[in-house]
C-alpha positions, 0 to 999 in steps of 0.5 A, spaced: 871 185 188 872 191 185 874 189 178 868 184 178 863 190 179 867 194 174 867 189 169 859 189 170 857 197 170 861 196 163 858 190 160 850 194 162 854 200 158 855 197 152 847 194 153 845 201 153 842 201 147 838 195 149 830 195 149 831 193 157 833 200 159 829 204 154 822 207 156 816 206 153 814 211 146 807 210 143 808 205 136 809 208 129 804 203 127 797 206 131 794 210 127 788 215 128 788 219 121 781 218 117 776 214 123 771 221 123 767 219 117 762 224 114 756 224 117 753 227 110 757 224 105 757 216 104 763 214 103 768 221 105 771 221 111 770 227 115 776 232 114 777 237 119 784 241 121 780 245 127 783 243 134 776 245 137 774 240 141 767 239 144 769 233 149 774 238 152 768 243 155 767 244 162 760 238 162 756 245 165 757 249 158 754 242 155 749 241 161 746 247 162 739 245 166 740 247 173 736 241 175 740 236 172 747 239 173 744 239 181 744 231 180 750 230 176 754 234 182 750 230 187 752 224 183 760 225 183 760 226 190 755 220 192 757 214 186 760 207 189 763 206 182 766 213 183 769 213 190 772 205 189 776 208 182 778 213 187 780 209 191 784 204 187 788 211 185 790 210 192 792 204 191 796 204 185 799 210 189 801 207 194 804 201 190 808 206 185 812 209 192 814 201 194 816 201 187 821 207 187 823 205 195 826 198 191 832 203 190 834 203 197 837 197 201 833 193 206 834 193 213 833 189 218 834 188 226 835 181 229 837 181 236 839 175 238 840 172 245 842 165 248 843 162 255 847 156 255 850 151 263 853 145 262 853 140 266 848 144 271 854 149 272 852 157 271 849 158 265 853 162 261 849 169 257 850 171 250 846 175 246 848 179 239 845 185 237 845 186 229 842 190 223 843 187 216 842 191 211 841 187 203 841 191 197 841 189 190 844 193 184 840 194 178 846 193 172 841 190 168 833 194 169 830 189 173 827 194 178 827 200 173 822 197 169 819 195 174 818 201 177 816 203 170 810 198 169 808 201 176 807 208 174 804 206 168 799 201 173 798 208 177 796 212 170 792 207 167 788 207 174 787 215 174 784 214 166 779 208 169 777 214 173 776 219 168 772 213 165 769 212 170 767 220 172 765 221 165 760 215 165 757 217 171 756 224 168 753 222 161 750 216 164 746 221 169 744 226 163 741 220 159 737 217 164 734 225 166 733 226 159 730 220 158 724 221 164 723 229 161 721 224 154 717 220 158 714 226 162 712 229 155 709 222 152 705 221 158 702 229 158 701 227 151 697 221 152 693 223 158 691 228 154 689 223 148 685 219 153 682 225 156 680 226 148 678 219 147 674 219 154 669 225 151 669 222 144 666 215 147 661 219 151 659 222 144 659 216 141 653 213 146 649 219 146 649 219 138 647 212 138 641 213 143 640 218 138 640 213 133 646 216 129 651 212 130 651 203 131 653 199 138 659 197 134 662 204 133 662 206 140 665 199 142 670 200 137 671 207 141 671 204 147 676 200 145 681 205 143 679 209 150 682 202 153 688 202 149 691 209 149 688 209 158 694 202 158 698 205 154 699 210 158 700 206 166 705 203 161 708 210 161 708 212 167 711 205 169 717 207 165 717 214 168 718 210 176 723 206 174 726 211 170 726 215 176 729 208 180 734 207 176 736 215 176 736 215 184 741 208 184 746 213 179 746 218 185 746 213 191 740 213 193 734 210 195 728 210 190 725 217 190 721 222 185 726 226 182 726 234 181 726 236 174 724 241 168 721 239 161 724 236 155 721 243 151 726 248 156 733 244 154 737 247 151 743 243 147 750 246 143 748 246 136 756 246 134 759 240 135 765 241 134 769 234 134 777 237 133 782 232 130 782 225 130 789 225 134 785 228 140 781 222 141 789 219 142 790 223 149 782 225 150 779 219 151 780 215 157 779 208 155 784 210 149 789 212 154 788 205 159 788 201 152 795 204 151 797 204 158 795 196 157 801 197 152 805 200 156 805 194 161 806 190 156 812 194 154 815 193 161 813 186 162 817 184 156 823 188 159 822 185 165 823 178 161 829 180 157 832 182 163 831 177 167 837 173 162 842 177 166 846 176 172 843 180 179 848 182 184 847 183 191 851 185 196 849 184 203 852 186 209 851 186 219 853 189 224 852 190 230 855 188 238 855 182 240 858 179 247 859 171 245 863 168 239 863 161 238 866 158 245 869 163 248 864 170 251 867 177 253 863 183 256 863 188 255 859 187 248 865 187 241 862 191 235 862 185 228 862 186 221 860 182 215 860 184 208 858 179 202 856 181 194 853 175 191 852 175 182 847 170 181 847 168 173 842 164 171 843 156 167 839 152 168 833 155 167 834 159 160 828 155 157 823 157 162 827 164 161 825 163 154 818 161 154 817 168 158 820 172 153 816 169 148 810 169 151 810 176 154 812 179 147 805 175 144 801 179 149 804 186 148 803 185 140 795 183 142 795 189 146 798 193 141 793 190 137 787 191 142 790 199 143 789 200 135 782 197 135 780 201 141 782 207 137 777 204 130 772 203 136 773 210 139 771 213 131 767 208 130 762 212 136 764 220 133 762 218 127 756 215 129 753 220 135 755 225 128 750 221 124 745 219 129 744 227 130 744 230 123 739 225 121 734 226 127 734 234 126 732 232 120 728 228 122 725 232 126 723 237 121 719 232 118 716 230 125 713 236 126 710 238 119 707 231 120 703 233 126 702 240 124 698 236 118 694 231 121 693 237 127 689 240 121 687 233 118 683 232 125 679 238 124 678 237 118 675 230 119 670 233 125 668 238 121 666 234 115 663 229 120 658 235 122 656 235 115 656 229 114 661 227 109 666 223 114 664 217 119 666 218 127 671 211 125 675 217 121 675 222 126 678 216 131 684 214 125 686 221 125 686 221 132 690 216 134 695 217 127 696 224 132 697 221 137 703 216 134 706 222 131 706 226 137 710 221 140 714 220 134 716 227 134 717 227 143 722 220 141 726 223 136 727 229 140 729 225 145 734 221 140 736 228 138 739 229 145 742 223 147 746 224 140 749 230 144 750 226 149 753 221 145 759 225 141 760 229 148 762 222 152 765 219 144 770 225 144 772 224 152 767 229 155 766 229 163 773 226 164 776 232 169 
């Protein structure tokens, strides 16, 4: 018995440089060089050797309104989807302990008693009370692999929770920012009715004055009612914002406090570091790769499963019966048995696995590289999206100076003569659409900086 076991701790020996003992390294074929792209240039990508990383600031330094950090901490401690990716890091714990514990022998205690008579005699009592004990010896990295891909399950669940956490504090921040746009939008409008309302009681008293014609005040009228709709329309938007905030924070649907959009104050130096950050920052890259990794293992697993496995059982115990005959006191037994299983029959089905299993490791290594596409994909677009805003909003702001001064100037020939009130009314409500214009491209702005923070992995911890 002994030299079979030594014959086979050889063998593993000389397959120790088999993949079925070797742990997982990341593939030199994924790639993260070249996925930031310029937002400037068309066709460059952006080339930056500084490791200094926006996504690995403290969320509080990129959010700093103290009403919107109240929310987000109210968020983290009240989250349903929070609190279950917590809990199945528990869970993922709990099963890499069993994993661990596959190590050590299963042991079992089975009393046992019986009554016999014969024949109506005395009933004569047996009973035996023993313990088996079962180990398998893992020459061949069967249990070792799957206790692998079990600490790779237990990470990948700890990474859906920074995933998690870091959607909840991103997606908190967009809705706030979103109902502080919505505030300024309906300031906006509701001064423009206020505007247009005065304007119509202009218009009918400059008809009785016979200074103007009924179709001129209904065409105000008109405008009045449009701008008055769009603005129920906007303070319906501003509820439902502000239901759809309360549902982030576990809550029911309730007013929420908040500052206005002028008072943000956002980093101006978005810092996007080295493409290979985005490798150990962002959360889905890493559950991509764990995917990959419990891949990795579950071919091992496959591989392993060609070879022998030994077990070696064993029972002690007492007992007071033994067959026929039956003797007290209790005697003490023991029994020990190896067993090696080798597989024969089944090589196709063995096979088949292999086979299978090593598809769906390249189509996880595959998946793993184009999450890592994705991932850039999301910085490059987020850098983009806030260098056009700003300068968008540039633009945004001469033109409502401008047309600030084009209503002045309209009223003012209007006194004199020279422009009619459906001019002033055109001037109006091209204002009031650049206004809006101006609130929405700040807005998109900001969510540009949201964006980057949570591209780059921000929120996580």
């Amino acid at each position: 018995m002994k030299k079979q076991i030594i014959g086979i701790v050889c063998v593993a020996a000389m397959m120790s440089s088999c993949h079925i003992y070797k742990s997982y390294d990341r593939p030199e074929t994924i790639d993260a060089s070249g996925i930031y792209r310029d937002p400037v240039s068309p066709t460059d990508t952006l080339a930056t050797t500084d490791t200094t990383n926006m996504g690995n600031l403290p969320w509080q330094e990129v959010f700093r309104d103290a009403k919107l950090q109240a929310l987000i901490e109210e968020g983290l401690a009240n989250n349903v989807d929070l609190q279950a990716a917590a809990l199945r890091v528990e869970e993922a714990k709990v099963m890499l302990t069993a994993a661990k514990l596959s190590y050590l022998p299963s042991i079992n205690l089975a009393p046992q008693g019986t009554a016999t008579s014969m024949d109506g005699g005395n009933y004569v009592k047996a009973y035996t009370l023993p313990v088996a004990a079962s180990w398998e010896l893992d020459f061949f990295g069967k249990i070792l692999n799957t206790k692998r891909g079990q600490k790779v399950a237990y990470l990948q669940s700890q990474y859906s929770e920074q995933a998690t956490r870091s959607q909840i504090i991103c997606g908190i921040a967009n809705t706030y920012y979103s109902l502080l746009m919505l505030d300024r939008q309906v300031e906006i409008t509701s001064q423009t009715v206020d505007i247009y309302k005065e304007n119509v009681r202009t218009m009918e008293a400059m008809k009785i004055a016979g200074m103007t014609t009924e179709a001129a005040v209904a065409q105000m009228r008109a405008a009045y009612h449009q701008v008055q709709a769009s603005l129920l329309d906007l303070q319906r938007q501003v509820r439902e914002t502000e239901n759809s905030l309360c549902v982030l924070l576990a809550k029911t649907p309730q007013p929420i406090d908040r500052n206005t959009l002028d008072e943000q104050v956002m980093p101006e130096d978005l810092t996007v570091g080295v493409p290979l950050q985005l490798l150990e920052n962002r959360p889905d890259v890493k559950i991509a790769e764990m995917t990959l990794a419990s891949a990795y293992y579950t071919t091992n697993q496959a591989r392993a499963a060609f070879y022998p496995g030994l077990n070696i059982t064993a029972t002690a115990g007492w007992t007071n019966g033994s067959n026929i005959s039956v003797a007290n006191p209790a005697e003490f037994m023991f029994q020990a048995l190896a067993s090696l299983a080798q597989p024969i029959f089944n090589n196709g089905k063995l096979v088949a696995n292999l086979k299978v299993s090593k598809a769906e490791e390249e189509i996880a290594r595959m998946n793993y590289q184009q999450t890592i596409l994705e991932a850039g994909e999301e910085v490059s677009n987020a850098l983009r999206l806030y260098d056009t805003q700003d300068k968008k909003l540039e633009h945004d702001r001469q033109q409502v100076d401008q047309l600030d001064k084009a209503v002045t100037y309209t009223k003012a020939l209007f006194q004199s003569g020279d422009a009619t009130y459906l001019e002033i009314l055109t001037a109006q409500q091209n204002l009031l659409s650049a206004q809006l214009t101006e609130v929405s491209d700040n807005m998109q702005r900001i969510q540009a900086v949201v964006s980057l923070y949570s591209a780059l992995g921000g929120g996580r911890e």
